[in-house]
C-alpha positions as CSV (number, residue, x, y, z in Angstrom):
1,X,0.0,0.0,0.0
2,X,1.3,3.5,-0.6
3,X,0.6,5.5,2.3
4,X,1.2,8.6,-0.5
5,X,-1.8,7.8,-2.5
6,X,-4.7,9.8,-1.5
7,X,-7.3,7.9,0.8
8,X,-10.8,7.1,-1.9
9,X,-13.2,7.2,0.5
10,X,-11.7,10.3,2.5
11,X,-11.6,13.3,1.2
12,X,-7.9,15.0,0.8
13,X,-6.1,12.7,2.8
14,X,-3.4,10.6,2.7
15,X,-3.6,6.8,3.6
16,X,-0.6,8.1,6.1
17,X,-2.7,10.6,6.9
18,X,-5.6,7.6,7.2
19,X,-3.2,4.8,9.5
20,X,-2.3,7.7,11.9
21,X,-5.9,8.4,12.7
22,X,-6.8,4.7,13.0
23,X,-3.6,4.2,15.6
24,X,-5.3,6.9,17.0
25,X,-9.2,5.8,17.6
26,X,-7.6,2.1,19.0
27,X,-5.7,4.3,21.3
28,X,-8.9,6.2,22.5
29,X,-10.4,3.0,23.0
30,X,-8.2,1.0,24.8
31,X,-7.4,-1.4,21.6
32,X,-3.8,-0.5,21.8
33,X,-1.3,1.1,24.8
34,X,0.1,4.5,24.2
35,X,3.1,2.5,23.6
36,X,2.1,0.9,20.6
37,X,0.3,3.6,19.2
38,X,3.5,5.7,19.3
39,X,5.6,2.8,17.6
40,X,2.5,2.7,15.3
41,X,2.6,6.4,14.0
42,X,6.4,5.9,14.6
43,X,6.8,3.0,11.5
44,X,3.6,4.4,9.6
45,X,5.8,7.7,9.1
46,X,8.9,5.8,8.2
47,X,7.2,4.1,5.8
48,X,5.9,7.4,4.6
49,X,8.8,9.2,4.5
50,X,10.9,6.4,2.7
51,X,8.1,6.4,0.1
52,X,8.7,10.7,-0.3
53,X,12.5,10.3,-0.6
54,X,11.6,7.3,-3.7
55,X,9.2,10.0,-5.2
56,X,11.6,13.2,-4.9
57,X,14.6,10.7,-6.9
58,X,12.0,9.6,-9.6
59,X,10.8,13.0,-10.2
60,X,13.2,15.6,-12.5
């Protein structure tokens, strides 16, 4: 999945944007420790950001 691509079913948002909110609502619920939702977000951004760095060398 490419957490770049923008989310079809939400309007103007990333599917990074997407996984950081759903880390989120388990967190409010009690579905996941603060812990893991910080290693969540954590690995959802590195993800992210190692998919930017891929885009900014393909681009001219």
């Amino acid at each position: 999945m490419n957490l770049l691509d923008k989310a079809t079913d939400w309007t103007n948002q990333t599917n990074e944007e997407r996984a950081e909110m759903c880390a989120i609502f388990l967190h409010t619920f009690n579905l996941m420790t603060a812990g893991e939702q910080y290693r969540t977000r954590h690995r959802i951004r590195v993800c992210a950001d190692s998919q930017r760095e891929c885009r900014a060398r393909v681009k001219p």
